[in-house]
C-alpha positions in Angstrom: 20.0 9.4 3.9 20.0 7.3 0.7 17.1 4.8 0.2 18.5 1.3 -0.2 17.9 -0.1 -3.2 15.7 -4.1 -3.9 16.2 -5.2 -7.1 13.8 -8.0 -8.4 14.7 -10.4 -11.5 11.7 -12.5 -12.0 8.7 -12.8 -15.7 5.6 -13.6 -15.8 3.9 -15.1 -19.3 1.0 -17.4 -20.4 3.3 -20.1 -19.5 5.1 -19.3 -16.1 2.2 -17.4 -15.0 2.5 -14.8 -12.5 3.2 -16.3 -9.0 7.2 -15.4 -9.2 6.3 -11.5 -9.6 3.2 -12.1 -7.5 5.3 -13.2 -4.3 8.0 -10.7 -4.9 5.3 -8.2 -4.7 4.7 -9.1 -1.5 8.9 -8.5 -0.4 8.7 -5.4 -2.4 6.1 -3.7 0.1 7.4 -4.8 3.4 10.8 -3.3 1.8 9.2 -0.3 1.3 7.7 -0.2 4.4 10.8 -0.4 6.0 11.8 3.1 4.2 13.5 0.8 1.3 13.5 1.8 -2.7 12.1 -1.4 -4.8 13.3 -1.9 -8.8 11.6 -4.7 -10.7 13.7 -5.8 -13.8 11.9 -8.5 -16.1 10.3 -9.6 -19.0 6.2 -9.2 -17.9 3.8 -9.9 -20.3 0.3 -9.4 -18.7 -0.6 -6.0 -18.8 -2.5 -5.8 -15.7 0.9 -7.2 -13.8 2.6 -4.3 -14.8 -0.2 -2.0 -14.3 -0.2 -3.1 -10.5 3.4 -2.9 -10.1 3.5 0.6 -11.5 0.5 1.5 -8.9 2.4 0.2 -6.4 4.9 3.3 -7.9 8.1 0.5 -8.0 10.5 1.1 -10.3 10.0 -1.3 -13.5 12.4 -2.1 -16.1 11.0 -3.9 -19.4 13.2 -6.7 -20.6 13.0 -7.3 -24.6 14.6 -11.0 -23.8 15.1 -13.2 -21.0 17.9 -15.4 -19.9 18.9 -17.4 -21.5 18.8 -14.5 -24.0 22.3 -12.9 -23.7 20.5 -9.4 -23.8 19.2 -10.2 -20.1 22.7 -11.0 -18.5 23.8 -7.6 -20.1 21.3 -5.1 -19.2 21.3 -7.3 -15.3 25.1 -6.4 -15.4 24.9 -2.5 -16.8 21.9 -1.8 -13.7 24.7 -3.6 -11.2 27.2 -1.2 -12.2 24.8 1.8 -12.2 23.7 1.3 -8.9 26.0 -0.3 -7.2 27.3 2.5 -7.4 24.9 4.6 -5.7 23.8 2.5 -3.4 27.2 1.3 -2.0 25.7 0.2 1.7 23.2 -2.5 0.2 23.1 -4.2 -3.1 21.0 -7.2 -3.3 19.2 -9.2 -6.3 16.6 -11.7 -5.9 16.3 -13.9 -8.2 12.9 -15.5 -8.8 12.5 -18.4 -11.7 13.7 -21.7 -12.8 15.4 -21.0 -15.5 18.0 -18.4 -13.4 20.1 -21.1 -13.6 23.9 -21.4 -11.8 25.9 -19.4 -14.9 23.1 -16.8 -14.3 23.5 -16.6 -10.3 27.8 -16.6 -10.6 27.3 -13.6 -13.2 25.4 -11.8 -11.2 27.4 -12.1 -8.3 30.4 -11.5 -10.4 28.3 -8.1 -11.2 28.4 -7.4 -7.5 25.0 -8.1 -6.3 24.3 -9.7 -3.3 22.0 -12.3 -4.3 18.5 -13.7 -2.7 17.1 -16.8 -4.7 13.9 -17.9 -4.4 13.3 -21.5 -5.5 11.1 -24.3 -5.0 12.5 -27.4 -6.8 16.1 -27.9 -5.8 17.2 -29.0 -8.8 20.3 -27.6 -9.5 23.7 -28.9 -8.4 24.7 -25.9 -6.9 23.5 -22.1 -5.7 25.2 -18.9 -6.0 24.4 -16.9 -3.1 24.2 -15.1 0.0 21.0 -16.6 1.1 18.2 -18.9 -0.6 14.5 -19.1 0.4 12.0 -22.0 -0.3 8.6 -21.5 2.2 6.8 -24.4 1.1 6.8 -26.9 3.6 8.7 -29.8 2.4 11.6 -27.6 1.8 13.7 -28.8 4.3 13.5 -32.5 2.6 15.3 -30.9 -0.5 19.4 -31.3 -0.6 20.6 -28.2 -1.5 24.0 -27.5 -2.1 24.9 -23.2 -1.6 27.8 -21.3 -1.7 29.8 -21.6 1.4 28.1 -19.6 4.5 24.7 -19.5 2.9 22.3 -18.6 4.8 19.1 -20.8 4.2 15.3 -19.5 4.5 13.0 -23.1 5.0 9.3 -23.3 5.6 6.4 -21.6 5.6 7.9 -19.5 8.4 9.3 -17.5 6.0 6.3 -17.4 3.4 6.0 -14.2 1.2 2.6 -12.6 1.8 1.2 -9.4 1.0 0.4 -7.2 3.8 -4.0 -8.0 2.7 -3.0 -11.6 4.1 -2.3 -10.9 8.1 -5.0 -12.3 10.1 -7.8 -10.1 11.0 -9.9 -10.4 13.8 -12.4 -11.7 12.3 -13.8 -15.0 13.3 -14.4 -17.0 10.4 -18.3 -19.5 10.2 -18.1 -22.9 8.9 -21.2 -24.0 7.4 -22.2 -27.8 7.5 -23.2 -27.2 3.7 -20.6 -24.2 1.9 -22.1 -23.0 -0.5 -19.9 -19.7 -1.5 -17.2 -21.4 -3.8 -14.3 -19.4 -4.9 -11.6 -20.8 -8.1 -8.3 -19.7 -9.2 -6.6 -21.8 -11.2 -3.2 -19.0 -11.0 -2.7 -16.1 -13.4 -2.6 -18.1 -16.7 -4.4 -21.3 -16.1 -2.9 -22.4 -19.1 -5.1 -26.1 -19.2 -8.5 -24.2 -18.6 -8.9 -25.9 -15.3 -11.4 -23.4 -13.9 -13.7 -25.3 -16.9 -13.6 -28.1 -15.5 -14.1 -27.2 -11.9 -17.1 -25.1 -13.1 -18.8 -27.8 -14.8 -18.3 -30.4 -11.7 -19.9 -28.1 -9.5 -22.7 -27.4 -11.6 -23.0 -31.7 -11.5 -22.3 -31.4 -7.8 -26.6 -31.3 -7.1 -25.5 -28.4 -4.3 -28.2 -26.2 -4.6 -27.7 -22.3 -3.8 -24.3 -22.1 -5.0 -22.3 -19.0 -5.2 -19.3 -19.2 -7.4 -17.0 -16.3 -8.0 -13.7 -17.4 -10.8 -10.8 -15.8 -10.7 -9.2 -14.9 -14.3 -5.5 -13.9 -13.6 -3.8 -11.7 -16.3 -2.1 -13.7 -18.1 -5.9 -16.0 -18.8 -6.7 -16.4 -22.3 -9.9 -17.9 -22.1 -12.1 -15.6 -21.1 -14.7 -15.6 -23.9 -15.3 -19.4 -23.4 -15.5 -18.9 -19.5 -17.9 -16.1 -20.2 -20.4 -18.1 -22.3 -20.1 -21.1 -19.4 -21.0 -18.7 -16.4 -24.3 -17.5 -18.4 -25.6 -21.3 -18.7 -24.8 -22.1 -14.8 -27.3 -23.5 -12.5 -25.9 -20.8 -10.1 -24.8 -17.6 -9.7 -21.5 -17.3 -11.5 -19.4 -14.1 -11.2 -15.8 -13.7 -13.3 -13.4 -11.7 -11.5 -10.4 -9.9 -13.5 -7.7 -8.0 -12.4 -8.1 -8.9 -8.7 -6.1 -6.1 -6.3 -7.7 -7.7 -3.3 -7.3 -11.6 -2.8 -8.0 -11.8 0.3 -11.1 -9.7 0.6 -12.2 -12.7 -1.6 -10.8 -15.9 0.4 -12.3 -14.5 3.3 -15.9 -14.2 1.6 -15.0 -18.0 0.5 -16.8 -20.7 2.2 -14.3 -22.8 0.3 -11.7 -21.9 -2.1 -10.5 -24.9 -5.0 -7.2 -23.6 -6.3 -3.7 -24.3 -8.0 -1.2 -25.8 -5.4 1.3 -22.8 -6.0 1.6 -19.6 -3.7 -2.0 -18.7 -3.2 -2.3 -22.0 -0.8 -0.2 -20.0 1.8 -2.6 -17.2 1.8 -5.2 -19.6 2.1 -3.8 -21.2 5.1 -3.1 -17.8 6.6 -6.4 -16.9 6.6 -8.0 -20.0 7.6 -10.0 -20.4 4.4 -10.9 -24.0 3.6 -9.1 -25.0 0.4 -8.8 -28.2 -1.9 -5.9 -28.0 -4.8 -5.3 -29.4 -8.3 -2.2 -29.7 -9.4 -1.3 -27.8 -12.7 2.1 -27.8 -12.9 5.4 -30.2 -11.8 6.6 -27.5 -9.3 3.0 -27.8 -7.2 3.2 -31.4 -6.8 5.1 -31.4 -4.0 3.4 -28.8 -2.5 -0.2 -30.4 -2.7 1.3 -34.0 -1.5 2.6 -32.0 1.7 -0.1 -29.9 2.5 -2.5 -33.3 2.5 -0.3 -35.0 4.7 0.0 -32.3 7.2 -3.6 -32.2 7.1 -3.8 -28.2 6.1 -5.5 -29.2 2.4 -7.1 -31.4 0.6 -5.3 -32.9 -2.8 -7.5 -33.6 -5.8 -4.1 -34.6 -7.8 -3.1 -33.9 -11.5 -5.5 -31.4 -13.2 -5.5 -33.8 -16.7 -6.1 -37.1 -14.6 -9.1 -36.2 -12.6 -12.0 -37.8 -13.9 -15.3 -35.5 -13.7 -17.1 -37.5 -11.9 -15.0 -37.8 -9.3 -13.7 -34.5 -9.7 -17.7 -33.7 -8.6 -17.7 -36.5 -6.0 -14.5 -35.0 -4.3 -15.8 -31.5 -4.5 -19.5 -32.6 -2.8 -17.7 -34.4 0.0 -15.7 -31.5 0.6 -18.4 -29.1 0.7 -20.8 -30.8 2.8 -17.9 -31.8 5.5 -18.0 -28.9 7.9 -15.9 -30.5 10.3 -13.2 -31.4 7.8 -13.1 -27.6 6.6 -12.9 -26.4 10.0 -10.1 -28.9 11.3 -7.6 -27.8 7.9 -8.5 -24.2 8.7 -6.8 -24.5 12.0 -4.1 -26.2 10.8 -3.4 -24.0 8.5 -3.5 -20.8 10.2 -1.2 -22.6 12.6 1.3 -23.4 9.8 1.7 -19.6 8.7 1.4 -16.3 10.5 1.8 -13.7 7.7 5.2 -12.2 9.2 7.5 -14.0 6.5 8.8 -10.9 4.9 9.8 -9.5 7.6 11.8 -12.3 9.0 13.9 -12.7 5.2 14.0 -9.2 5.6 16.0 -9.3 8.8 18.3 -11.7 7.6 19.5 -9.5 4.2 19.7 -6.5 6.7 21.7 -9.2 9.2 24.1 -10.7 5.5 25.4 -6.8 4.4 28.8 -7.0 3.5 
């Protein structure tokens, strides 16, 4: 019996970063769990992205351009009609990135793919396609106009996590003081956030900190994180190339991260976590999160003052009660089984 065929569309860069290929990653196993065949088409910069997908042993084909480079809407519609093909039972495309934009989504569809888009924003006037997922939790407040008998994927229910994410049974300590700190500021961190964060904590007067900072691959400011972590009061460990988050968020007595993808993980695991917002597309995310009492929101990365970037960051830290309270919100918000339930649904849409 023929495998059927995922196709992936998403790029990663210094810009973007590399959530969209990061959460795809995550559908791409549980596809290929489920005896599935997994092709990720894009333009991927970081070298240790591509590395993992290849050791993941997904198919990956490079894209010179991407949309709205006309090169990418040609070589999208040459792999439709190659596979297609072959895989007549199941053809479906999921699209992850903002500028996929409606032109993109009606050529693809057009190609014959059935099509999956993952989005966050809302912002266009109108979606192309058999069925569209947003798992942040404000996403049923969006208005979002899809092609007629859509089917639509809302809430954290559906949340995209890689199989290292399921709760273990592991029960996790909440210190009155946490003193193992862990930062990720995403795979690019284009601002240099983690700077920041680094030099509030030294200024936080916690003593016996353990700090471990993430440096995604896309990061291009490793040399002057380097020379910070050697002039620490505390132990200061860079970590590159991460295959294992969660081995991580689970050593974490707190984690202080981007409010993009990683905050489900977080949640799922019931690791204390604070965000900064880096990006327009997060600022919903963080607002929500805080309200529903799963987070706490320091705000806009280039607005937070450092001293009360360190103020916030000591209060969190010494509140045991507070961590423990948004742990068990958040594991309550999201169970790990989103793939599988999307998955269910495009096995549920074939034509």
């Amino acid at each position: 019996m023929m495998k059927q065929l995922l196709v992936f569309r998403a790029d990663a860069d210094g810009v973007m970063g590399t959530g969209h290929v990061m959460r795809c990653l995550a559908l791409a196993e549980a596809w290929r769990d489920q005896g599935g065949e997994v092709l990720f088409a894009g333009r991927i910069e970081p070298e240790a992205l591509r590395r993992r997908i290849e050791a993941e042993r997904f198919g990956l084909l490079a894209l010179a351009g991407g949309y709205p480079d006309p090169t990418d809407l040609a070589v999208m519609q040459q792999l439709a009609e190659e596979q297609l093909s072959r895989h007549a039972s199941l053809g479906w495309l999921v699209l992850d990135g903002y500028h996929f934009d409606a032109v993109y989504q009606q050529a693809m569809r057009d190609a014959g793919w059935q099509l999956l888009v993952i989005d966050d924003l809302g912002l266009l006037a109108e979606y192309h396609c058999e069925a569209l997922l947003n798992q942040n939790l404000y996403a049923s407040e969006l208005d979002y106009q899809c092609s007629p008998g859509a089917t639509m994927l809302l809430g954290p229910q559906y949340a995209l996590l890689r199989r290292e994410f399921r709760l273990s049974g592991q029960e996790r300590v909440f210190p009155t003081v946490a003193r193992r700190v862990l930062v990720t500021m995403g795979g690019a961190d284009q601002y240099n956030v983690t700077v920041k964060v680094l030099h509030a904590l030294a200024a936080s007067g916690i003593e016996e900190l353990e700090v471990k900072a993430v440096l995604g691959g896309a990061n291009a400011h490793a040399g002057e994180l380097a020379l910070l972590a050697a002039g620490l009061p505390f132990r200061c460990e860079l970590v590159r190339d991460v295959s294992d988050m969660a081995t991580l968020m689970r050593w974490a007595d707190v984690v202080v991260t981007a409010a993009g993808t990683t905050t489900y993980e977080l949640a799922c695991l019931g690791t204390p976590f604070v965000t900064i917002v880096t990006a327009d597309n997060q600022e919903a995310n963080a607002d929500t999160l805080a309200r529903q009492g799963v987070a706490g929101a320091l705000g806009w990365h280039h607005t937070l003052a450092p001293d009360v970037l360190t103020s916030r960051l000591r209060e969190f830290l010494q509140d045991g009660g507070q961590r423990k309270a948004q742990a068990g919100m958040g594991r309550e918000l999201v169970d790990g089984l989103g793939c599988g339930r999307v998955i269910d649904v495009m096995r549920n849409e074939e034509r």
